[in-house]
C-alpha positions as CSV (number, residue, x, y, z in Angstrom):
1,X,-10.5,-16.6,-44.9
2,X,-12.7,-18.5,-47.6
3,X,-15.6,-20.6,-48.0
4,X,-15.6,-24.4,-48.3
5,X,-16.8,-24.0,-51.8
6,X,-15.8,-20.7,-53.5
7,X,-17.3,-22.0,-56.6
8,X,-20.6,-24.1,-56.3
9,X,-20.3,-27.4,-58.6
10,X,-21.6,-26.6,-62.1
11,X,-24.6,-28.8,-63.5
12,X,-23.0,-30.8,-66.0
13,X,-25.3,-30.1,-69.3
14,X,-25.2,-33.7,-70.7
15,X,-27.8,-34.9,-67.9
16,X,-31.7,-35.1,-67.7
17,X,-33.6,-32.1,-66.3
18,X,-34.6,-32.2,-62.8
19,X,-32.8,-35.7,-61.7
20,X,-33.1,-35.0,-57.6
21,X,-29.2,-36.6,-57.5
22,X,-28.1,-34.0,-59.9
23,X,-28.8,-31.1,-57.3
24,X,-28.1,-32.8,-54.0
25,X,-24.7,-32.4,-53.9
26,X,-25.1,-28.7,-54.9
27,X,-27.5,-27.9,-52.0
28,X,-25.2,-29.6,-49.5
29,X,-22.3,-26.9,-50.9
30,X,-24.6,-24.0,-50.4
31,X,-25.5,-25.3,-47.0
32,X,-21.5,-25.7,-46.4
33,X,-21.2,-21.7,-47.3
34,X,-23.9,-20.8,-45.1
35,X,-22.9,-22.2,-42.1
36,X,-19.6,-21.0,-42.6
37,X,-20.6,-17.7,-43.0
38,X,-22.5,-17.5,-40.0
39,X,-20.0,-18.9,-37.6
40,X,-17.8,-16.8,-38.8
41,X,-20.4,-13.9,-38.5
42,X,-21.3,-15.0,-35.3
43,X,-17.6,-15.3,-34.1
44,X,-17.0,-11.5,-35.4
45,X,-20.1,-10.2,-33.6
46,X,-18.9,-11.7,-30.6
47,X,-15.3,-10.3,-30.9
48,X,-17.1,-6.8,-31.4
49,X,-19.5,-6.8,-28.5
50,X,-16.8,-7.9,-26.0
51,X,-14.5,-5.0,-27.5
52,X,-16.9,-2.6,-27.1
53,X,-16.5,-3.1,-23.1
54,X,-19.9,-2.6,-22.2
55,X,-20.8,0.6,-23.8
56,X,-23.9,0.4,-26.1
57,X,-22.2,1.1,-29.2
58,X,-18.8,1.4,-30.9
59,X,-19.2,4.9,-30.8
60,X,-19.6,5.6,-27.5
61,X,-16.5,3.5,-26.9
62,X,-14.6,5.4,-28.9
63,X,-15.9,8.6,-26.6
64,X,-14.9,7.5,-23.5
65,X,-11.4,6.8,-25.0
66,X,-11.8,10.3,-25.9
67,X,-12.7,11.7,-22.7
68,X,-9.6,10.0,-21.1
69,X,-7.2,10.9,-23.7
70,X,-8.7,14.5,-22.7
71,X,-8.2,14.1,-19.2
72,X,-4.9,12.5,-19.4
73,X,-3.8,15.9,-21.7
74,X,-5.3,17.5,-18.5
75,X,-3.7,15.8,-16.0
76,X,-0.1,15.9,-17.4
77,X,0.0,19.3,-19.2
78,X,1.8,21.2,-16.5
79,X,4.5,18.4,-16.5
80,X,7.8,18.7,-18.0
81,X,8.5,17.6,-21.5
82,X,10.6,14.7,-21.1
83,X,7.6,13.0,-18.8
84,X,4.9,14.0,-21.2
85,X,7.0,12.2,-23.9
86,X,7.3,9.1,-21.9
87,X,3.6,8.9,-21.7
88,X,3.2,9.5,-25.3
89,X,5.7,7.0,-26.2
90,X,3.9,4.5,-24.4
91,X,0.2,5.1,-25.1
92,X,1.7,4.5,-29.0
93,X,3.6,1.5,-28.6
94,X,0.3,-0.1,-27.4
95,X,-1.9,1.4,-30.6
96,X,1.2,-0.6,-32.7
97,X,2.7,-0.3,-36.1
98,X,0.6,0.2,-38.9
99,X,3.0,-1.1,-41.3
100,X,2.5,-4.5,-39.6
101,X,-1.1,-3.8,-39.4
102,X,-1.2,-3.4,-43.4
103,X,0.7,-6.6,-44.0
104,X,-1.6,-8.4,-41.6
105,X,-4.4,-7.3,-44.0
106,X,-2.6,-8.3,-47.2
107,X,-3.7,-12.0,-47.2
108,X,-7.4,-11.3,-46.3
109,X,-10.1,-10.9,-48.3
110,X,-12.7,-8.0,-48.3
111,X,-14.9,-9.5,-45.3
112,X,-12.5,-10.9,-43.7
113,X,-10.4,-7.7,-44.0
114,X,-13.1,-5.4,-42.4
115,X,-13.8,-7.9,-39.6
116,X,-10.5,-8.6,-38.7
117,X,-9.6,-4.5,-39.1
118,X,-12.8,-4.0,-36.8
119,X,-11.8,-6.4,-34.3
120,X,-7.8,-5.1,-34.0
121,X,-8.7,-1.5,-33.6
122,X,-10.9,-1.8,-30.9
123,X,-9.0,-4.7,-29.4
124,X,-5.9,-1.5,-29.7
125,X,-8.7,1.0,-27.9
126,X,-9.5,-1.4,-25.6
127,X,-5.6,-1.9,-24.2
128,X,-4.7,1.8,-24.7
129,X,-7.9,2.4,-22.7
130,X,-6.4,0.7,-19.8
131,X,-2.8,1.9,-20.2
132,X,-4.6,5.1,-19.7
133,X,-6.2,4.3,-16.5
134,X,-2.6,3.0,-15.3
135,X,-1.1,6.1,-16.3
136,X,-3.9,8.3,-14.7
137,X,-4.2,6.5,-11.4
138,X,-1.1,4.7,-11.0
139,X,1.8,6.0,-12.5
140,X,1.5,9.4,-12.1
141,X,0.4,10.2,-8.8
142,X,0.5,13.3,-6.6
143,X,-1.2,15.6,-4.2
144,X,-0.7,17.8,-0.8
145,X,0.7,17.1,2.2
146,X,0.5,20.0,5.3
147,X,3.5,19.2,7.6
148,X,4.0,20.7,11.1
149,X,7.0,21.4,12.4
150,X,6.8,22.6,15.9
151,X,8.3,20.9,19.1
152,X,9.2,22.1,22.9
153,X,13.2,23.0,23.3
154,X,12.8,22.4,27.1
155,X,10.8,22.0,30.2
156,X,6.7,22.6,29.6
157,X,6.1,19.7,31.8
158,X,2.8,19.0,33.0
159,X,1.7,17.9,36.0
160,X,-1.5,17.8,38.6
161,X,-2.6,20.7,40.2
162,X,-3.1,20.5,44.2
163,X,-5.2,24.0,44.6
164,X,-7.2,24.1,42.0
165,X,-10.5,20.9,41.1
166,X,-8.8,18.8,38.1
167,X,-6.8,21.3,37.1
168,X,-2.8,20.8,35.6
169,X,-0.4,23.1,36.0
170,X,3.0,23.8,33.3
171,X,6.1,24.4,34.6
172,X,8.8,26.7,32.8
173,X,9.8,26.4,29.5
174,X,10.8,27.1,26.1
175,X,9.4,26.2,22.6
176,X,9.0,26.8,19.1
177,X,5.8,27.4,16.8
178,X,5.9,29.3,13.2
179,X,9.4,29.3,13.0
180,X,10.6,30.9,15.8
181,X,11.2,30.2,19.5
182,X,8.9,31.3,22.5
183,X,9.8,31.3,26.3
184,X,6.9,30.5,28.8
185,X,7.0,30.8,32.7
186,X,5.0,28.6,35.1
187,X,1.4,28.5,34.4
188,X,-0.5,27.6,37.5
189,X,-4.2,25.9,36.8
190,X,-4.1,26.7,33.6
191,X,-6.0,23.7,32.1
192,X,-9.2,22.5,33.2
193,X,-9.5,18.3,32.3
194,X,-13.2,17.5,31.4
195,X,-15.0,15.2,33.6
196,X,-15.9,11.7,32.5
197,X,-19.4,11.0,32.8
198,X,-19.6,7.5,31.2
199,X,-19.2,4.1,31.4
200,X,-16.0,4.4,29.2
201,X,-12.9,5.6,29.2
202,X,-11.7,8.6,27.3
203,X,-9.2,10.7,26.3
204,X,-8.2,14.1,26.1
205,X,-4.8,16.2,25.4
206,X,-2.9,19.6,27.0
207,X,-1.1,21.5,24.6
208,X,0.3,25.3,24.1
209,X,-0.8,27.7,21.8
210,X,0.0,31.3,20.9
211,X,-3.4,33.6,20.6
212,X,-3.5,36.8,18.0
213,X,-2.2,39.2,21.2
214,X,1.0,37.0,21.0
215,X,-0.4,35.5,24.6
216,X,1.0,32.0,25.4
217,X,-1.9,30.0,26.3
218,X,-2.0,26.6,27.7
219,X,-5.1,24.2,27.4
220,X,-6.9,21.2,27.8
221,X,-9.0,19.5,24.7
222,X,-12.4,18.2,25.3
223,X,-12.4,14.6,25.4
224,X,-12.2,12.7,22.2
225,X,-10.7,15.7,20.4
226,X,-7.7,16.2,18.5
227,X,-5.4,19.2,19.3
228,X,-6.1,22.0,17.0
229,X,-4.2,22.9,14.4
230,X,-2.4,26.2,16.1
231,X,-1.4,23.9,18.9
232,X,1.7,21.6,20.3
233,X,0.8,19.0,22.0
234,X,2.5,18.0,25.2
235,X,0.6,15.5,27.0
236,X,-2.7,12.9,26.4
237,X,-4.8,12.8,29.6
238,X,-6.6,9.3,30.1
239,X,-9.6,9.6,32.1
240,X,-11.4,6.9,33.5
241,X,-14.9,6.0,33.2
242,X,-17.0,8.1,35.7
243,X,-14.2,9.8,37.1
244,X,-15.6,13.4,37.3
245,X,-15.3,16.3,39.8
246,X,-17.0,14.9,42.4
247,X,-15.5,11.2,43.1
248,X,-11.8,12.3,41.6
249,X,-11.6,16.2,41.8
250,X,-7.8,15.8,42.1
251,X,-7.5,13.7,39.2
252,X,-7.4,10.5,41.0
253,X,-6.6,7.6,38.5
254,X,-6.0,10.1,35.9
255,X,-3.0,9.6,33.7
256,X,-0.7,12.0,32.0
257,X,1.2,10.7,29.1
258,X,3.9,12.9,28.0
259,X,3.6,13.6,24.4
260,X,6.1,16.4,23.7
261,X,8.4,16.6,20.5
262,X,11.4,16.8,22.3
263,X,14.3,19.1,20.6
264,X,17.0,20.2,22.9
265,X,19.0,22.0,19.8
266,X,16.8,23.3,17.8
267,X,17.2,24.5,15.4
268,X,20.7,23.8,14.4
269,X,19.9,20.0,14.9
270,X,16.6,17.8,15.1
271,X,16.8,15.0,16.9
272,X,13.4,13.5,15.5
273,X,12.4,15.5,12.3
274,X,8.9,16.3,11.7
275,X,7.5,14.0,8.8
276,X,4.1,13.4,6.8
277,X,3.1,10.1,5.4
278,X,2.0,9.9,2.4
279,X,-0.7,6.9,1.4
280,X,-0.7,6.3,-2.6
281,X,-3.7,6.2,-4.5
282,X,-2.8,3.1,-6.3
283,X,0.2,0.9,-5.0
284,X,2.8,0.9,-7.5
285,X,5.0,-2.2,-7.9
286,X,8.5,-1.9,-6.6
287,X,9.4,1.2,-4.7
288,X,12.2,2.4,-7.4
289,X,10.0,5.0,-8.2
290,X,10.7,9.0,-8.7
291,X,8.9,11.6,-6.2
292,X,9.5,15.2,-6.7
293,X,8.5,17.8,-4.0
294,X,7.7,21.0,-4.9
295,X,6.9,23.5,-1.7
296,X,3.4,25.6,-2.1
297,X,3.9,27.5,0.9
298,X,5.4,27.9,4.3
299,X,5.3,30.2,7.8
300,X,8.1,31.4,9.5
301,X,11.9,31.7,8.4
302,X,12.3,31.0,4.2
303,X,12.7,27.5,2.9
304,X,14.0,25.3,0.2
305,X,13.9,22.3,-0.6
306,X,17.4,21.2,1.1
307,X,15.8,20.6,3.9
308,X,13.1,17.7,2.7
309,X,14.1,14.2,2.4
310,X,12.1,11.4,0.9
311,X,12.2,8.2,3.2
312,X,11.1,4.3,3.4
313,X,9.4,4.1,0.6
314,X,6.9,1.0,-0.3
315,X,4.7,0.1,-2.9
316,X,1.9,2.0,-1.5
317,X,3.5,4.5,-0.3
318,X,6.3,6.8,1.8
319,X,7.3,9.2,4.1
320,X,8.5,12.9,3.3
321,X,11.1,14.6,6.2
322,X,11.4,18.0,6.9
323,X,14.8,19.2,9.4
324,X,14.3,23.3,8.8
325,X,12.7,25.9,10.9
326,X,9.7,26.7,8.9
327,X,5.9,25.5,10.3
328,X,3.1,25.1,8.2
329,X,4.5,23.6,5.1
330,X,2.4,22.7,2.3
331,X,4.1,20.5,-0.3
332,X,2.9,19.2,-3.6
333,X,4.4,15.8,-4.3
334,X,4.5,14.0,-7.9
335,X,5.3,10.7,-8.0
336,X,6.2,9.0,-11.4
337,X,6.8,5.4,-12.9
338,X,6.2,5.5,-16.2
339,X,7.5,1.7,-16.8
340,X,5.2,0.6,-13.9
C-alpha cells in the first residue's frame, strides 16, 4: 500500500512568493494523502472491531481463545494419542504457515505491514476459535448411558381380580432381574389399581420387583408414574376418567396392555435385546463416524464388551445393544469425527 502522492510536488524556486496557483495543486496532494489515509484507517479499524467478535478489547479475545484452548486440553487429555494428534493437527492447519505469512508481508510497507499482520492474526483466532467450538461440541462427543436388561422368561400374566375391589392378580412365572433368573407362583390381589377421580384419563403400570429379603413383590404404580428403577414392567393399566371404586370396583372399562419383554431362552438367546438411545449433543454430518464404548459398571454375572453392538446410527444420533446377562449397565460412549 502507498499514497497517491509519496512525494508532495516541490515549489519550483524560479517563481514569485506567494502566487495562490503555485500552492493549489500542493494542497490538493495533501488532501489526496489524507483521505487516503483515513479510509484506509477507517477500513483497518473496521477489520479489527469485527475480529475482535464482540469482546471489548483484543485482549480479552485472545483470553477467551485461551480459555478454550484450556478446556479443549481438558476435555481431550484422557484420550489416546493418535486422537489428541488429530485435533492438534487440525487446530494448526487453520492458524496456517508462517512462511506464507512472511512472504505475504514482504511487499508491504511498515503501516500497511502492522494492519494487515493485525488483521490476519485475529482473522486466524477468530477461525481456530470456532474450529474449537466444533471440536468441543461436535466432534468429540460422549457421555453415560444406564441400560436395563431385565425381561420375563415366561408366564407373569396379569389379569383382573374377581374377589378382591380393583385388584389384579399374576399368574405363575419365571423371570430375570440382576443377572439371574427368579421363579414366582401365583400372586392373588396383589396389586391394588388407583382410582381415577378426574375428568381425564390416566395411566398407570404393574410390574415385579425383588425387595432386600429377596421377597418377589408384585405392584401397581400410582397413576402418571413410571415404574421404578428396581422394577420390570409387565403391563400399562388405562383407567378411565372417573372410574373409581365405587362406579367400576371390578375394573369395569379398565384396560390391561401387556407390556412384558418377552425372552423364552434367555439367556443363551435374546429375542429383542435390551438397547439405550443415545441423542447427540450436536448432530454430526454423515453417520460414518467412530463410537467407542467403554463399560463403567454392571450387576450380575461379569461382562465385556462382546456383547454390545452399536446400531442405526444417524446424524444425531444412535442406538447401543446389549445381548448378555448383566442388569444395570453403565456405559461411557465417545464418539469422534475429527474431519467432521
Amino acid at each position: 500500500m502507498s499514497l497517491p502522492h509519496p512525494n508532495i510536488t516541490p515549489i519550483p524556486d524560479n517563481e514569485p512568493d506567494a502566487v495562490p496557483s503555485l500552492w493549489n495543486t500542493r494542497y490538493a496532494e495533501i488532501d489526496e494523502n489524507f483521505q487516503n489515509h483515513e479510509t484506509r484507517v477507517g477500513v483497518a479499524e473496521t477489520e479489527i472491531a469485527a475480529a475482535r467478535g464482540g469482546q471489548a478489547n483484543i485482549n480479552a479475545r485472545l483470553t477467551g481463545v485461551e480459555s478454550d484452548l484450556e478446556g479443549l486440553e481438558s476435555s481431550l487429555e484422557a484420550q489416546d494419542p493418535d486422537m489428541l494428534n488429530m485435533v492438534v493437527g487440525s487446530l494448526m492447519g487453520v492458524i496456517g504457515n508462517q512462511g506464507v505469512l512472511a512472504k505475504q508481508l514482504a511487499w508491504l510497507d511498515d503501516e500497511g505491514a502492522l494492519q494487515y499482520f493485525t488483521i490476519k492474526i485475529l482473522d486466524d483466532l477468530a477461525l481456530a476459535h470456532k474450529e474449537i467450538k466444533k471440536t468441543l461440541n461436535m466432534r468429540f462427543q460422549e457421555g453415560l448411558i444406564t441400560i436395563k436388561n431385565r425381561g420375563v422368561i415366561s408366564g407373569c400374566t396379569v389379569s383382573k381380580s374377581t374377589t378382591a375391589a380393583r385388584n389384579v392378580t399374576l399368574a405363575l412365572g419365571k423371570f430375570f432381574i440382576k443377572g439371574r433368573p427368579h421363579s414366582v407362583s401365583e400372586l392373588v390381589n396383589c396389586a391394588s389399581i388407583p382410582n381415577n377421580n378426574t375428568d381425564t384419563g390416566a395411566t398407570c403400570y404393574v410390574f415385579l420387583w425383588v425387595d432386600a429379603g429377596g421377597v418377589i413383590r408384585c405392584d401397581s404404580t400410582d397413576l402418571g408414574q413410571a415404574v421404578p428403577d428396581n422394577g420390570i414392567t409387565l403391563y400399562e393399566v388405562t383407567v378411565p376418567a372417573n372410574n373409581n371404586d365405587i362406579n367400576a370396583p371390578n375394573l369395569e372399562n379398565v384396560t390391561l396392555t401387556d407390556r412384558r419383554r418377552l425372552e423364552a431362552n434367555w439367556p443363551t438367546v435374546l429375542d429383542a435385546p435390551c438397547y439405550a438411545l443415545v441423542a447427540l449433543g450436536a448432530p454430526i454430518p454423515g453417520a460414518d463416524y467412530v463410537v467407542k464404548l467403554d463399560l463403567v459398571s454392571f450387576t450380575g454375572p461379569t461382562s465385556g464388551l462382546d456383547g454390545f453392538l452399536v446400531q442405526d446410527r444417524l446424524d444425531n444420533g444412535f442406538k447401543v445393544y446389549f445381548s448378555g446377562m448383566a442388569d444395570d449397565l453403565v456405559v461411557r460412549y465417545l464418539v469422534s469425527r475429527p474431519g467432521a
